[in-house]
C-alpha positions as CSV (number, residue, x, y, z in Angstrom):
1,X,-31.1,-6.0,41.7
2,X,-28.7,-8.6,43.8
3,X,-26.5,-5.5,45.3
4,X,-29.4,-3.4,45.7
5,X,-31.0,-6.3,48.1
6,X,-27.6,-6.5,49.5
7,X,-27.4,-3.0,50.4
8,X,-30.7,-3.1,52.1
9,X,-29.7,-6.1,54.2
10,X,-26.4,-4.2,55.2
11,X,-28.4,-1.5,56.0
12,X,-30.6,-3.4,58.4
13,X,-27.8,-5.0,59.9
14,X,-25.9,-2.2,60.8
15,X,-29.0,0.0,62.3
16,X,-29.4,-3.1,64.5
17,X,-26.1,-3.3,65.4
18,X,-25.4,0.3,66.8
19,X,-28.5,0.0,68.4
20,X,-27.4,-3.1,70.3
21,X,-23.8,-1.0,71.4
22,X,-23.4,0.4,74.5
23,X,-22.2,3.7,74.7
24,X,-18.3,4.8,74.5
25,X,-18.6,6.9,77.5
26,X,-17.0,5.6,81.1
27,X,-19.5,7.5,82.9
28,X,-18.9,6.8,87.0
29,X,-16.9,3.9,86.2
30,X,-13.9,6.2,85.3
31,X,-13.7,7.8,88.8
32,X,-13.7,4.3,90.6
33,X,-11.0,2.8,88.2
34,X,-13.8,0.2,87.2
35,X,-12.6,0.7,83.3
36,X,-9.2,-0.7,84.1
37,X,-10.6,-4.0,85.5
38,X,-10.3,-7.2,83.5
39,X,-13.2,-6.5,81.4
40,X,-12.2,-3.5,80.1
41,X,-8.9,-4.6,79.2
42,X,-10.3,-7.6,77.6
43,X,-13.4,-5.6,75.9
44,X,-11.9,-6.9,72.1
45,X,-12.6,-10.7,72.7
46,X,-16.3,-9.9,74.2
47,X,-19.1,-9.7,72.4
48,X,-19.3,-6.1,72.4
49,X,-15.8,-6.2,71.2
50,X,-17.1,-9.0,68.2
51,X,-20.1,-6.6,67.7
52,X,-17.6,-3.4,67.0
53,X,-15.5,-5.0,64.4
54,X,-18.4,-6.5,62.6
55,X,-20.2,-3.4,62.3
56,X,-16.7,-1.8,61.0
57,X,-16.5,-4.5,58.6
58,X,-20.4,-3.4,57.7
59,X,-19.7,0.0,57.2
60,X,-16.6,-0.5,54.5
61,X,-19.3,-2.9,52.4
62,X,-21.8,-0.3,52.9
63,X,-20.1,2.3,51.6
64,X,-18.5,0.4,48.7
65,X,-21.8,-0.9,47.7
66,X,-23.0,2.7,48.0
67,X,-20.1,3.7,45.7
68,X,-20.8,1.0,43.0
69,X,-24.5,1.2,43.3
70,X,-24.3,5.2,42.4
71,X,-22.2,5.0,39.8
72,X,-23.7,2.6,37.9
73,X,-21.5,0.3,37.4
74,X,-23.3,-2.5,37.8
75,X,-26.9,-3.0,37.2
């Protein structure tokens, strides 16, 4: 019951979380160069870059509770 409330949470946090992403495409900003600029270099210690590795963290318990939740391990 503890894992299966777990799992929902997870589930919640990650839909929010790629919805709060911007997307992985330059667009215009490729022609100008603007993707080379300080913030693009330094996109890992922003926010965005914070939000990435938590939702990649997400994703492994996600599927791990997935895993354990359908095989019945635990109950």
């Amino acid at each position: 019951m503890i894992l299966t409330i777990l799992f929902v949470i997870i589930c919640v946090a990650l839909v929010v979380l790629v919805l709060m992403q911007e997307g992985k495409s330059d667009g215009l900003g490729a022609i100008s160069g603007a993707a080379e600029s300080y913030w693009g270099k330094n996109k890992g210690r922003s926010m965005e870059g914070r939000m990435v590795k938590i939702t990649t963290y997400l994703a492994v318990a996600f599927i791990v509770l997935a895993l354990l939740l359908n095989l019945n391990i635990i109950k």
